[in-house]
C-alpha positions in Angstrom: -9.8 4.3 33.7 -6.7 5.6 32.8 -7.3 9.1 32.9 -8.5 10.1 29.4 -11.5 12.0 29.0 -14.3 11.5 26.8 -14.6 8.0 27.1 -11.3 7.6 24.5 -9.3 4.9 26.7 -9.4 2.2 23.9 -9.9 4.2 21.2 -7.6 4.8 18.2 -7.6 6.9 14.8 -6.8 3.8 12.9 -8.8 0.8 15.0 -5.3 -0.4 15.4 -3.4 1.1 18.1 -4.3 1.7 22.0 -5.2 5.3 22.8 -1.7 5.6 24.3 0.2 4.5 21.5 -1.2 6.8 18.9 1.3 9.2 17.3 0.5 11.3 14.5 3.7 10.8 12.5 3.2 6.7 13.2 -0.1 7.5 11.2 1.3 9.8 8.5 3.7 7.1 7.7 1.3 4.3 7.7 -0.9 6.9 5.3 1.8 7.6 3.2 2.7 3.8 2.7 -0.6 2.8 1.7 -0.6 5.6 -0.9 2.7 4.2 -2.4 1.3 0.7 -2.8 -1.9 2.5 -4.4 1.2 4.0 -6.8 2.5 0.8 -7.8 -0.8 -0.9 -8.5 -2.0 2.6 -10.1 0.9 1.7 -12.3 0.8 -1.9 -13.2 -3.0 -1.0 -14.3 -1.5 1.3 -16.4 0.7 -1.2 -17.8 -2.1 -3.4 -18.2 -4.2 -1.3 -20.0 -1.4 -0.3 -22.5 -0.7 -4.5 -22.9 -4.8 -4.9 -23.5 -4.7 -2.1 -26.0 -1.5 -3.3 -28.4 -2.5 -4.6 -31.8 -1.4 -7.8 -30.5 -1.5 -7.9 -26.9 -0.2 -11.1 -25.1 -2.6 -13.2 -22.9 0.5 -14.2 -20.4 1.7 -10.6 -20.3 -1.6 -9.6 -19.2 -2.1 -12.6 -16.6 1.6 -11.7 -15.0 0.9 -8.1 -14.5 -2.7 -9.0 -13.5 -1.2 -11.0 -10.9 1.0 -9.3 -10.0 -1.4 -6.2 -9.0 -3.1 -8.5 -7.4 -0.5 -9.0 -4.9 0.4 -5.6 -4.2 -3.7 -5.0 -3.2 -3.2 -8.2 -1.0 0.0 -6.5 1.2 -2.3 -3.0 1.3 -5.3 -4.6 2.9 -2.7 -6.3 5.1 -0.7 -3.8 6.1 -1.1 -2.8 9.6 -0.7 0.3 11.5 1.1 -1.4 14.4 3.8 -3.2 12.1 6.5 -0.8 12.2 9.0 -3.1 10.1 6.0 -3.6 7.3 5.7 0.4 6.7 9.3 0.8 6.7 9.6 -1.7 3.9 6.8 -0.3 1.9 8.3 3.6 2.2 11.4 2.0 1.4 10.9 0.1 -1.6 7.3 1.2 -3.0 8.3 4.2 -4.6 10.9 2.7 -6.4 9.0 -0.2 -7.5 6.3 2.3 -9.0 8.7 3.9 -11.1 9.9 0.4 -12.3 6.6 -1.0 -12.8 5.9 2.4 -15.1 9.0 2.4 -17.1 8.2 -1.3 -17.4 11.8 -2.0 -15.8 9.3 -4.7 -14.3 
C-alpha cells in the first residue's frame, strides 16, 4: 500500500493516470484540449450545414468537410490524458484551426 487512504492507490480522475501522478492543472489542460477539438468540429458542422443548405450545394464540398470532421472526432476519442506532447499540440493549434475552419480559411 502506498500510503493513500480510502482505498485510492490506483485510482485516477481520468482512468488514465496513477493516483500519484494526478495534477489538477495536467487535467484542466487535457479538459480544455478536448473542448477545442469539440470547437473545431462544432465548426466544420457549421460549415457543413451552410454547404447542405446553398441553392446549389456541392456533393464533394460536403464529403471533404464531412471527412474532415470525422477526423478531428477520431484525435478526440484518442487523445490521452497521459500524452503530454498530444495536448500541447491540440492547445496549440486547435484554436486556431477553429477560427479557420469558421471563416472557411479551411
Amino acid at each position: 500500500m502506498s500510503g493513500h487512504s480510502g482505498g485510492f492507490e490506483d485510482a485516477s480522475a481520468t482512468n488514465e493516470l496513477p493516483y500519484d501522478e494526478w495534477n489538477p492543472m495536467e487535467i484542466a489542460k487535457f479538459e480544455v484540449a478536448l473542448e477545442a477539438i469539440g470547437l473545431a468540429i462544432a465548426a466544420y458542422s457549421s460549415r457543413i450545414w451552410a454547404e447542405e443548405h446553398k441553392d446549389d450545394p456541392d456533393p464533394a464540398a460536403i464529403a471533404a468537410l464531412t471527412a474532415a470532421q470525422g477526423d478531428l472526432a477520431r484525435v478526440r476519442r484518442e487523445l490521452k490524458s497521459t500524452d503530454r506532447a498530444q495536448i500541447a499540440d491540440v492547445l496549440a493549434r486547435y484554436p486556431k484551426l477553429a477560427d479557420d475552419i469558421e471563416a472557411g480559411r479551411i
